[in-house]
N, C-alpha and C positions, 0 to 999 in steps of 0.2 A: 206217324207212329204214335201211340197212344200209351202213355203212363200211366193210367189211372187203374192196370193191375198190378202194375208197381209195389205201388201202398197195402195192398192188401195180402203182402207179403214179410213186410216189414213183421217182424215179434218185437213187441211189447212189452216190456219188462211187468213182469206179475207186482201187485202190488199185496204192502206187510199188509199180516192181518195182528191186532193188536186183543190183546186180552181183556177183557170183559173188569173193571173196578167189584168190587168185592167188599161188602163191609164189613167188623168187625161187629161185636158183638155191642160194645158199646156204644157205635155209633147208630145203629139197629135201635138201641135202645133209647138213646136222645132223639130219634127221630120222632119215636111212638109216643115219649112222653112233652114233646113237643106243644101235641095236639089235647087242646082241654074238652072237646069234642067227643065222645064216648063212641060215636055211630064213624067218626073219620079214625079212631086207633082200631075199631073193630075189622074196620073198610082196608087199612093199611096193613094190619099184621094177618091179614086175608092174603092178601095180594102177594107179598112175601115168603111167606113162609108156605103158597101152594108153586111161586114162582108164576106167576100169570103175566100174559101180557098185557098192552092196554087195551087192545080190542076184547080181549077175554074179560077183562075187567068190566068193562063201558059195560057189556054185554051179559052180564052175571044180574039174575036176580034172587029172591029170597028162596025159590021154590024150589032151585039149583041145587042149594047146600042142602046134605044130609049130615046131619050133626049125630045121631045116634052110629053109622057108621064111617064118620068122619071125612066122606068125600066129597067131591063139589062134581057137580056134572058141566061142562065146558060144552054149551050145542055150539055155536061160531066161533069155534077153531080156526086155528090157519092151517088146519089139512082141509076143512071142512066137512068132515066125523068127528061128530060127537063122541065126547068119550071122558073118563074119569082121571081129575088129580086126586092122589091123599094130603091131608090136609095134615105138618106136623107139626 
């Protein structure tokens, strides 16, 4: 007699899902001014304030951002569709 569908009966207790850190306004702001770099606070308060990830990031170039209408174009998404953040 065989046990091994036993186990795959067993439930698993779901595991917590934990909430995301969140920074304040200040600490936002000691990050940026952290940086004496002009191209790494322009590169950081990019990132933040469109909410990107790090593959979005790596993957952003200049030709991306539309600055007269303020959006950034995202082509290697994690849906894999291209598509637009606003930038605020």
């Amino acid at each position: 007699m065989s046990n091994s569908g036993l186990v795959y009966k067993i439930h698993r207790p779901k595991q917590s899902k934990s909430l995301p850190n969140v920074w304040n306004k200040e600490e936002v702001k000691a990050l940026l001014e952290t940086h004496s770099n002009n191209k790494h606070k322009i590169m950081l308060s990019l990132i933040y304030s469109c909410g990107l990830r790090r593959g979005e990031s790596l993957a952003l170039k200049p030709v991306h951002i539309d600055s007269k209408r303020n959006i950034v174009l995202l082509e290697n998404a994690k849906t894999a569709l291209p598509h637009y953040r606003q930038k605020f």
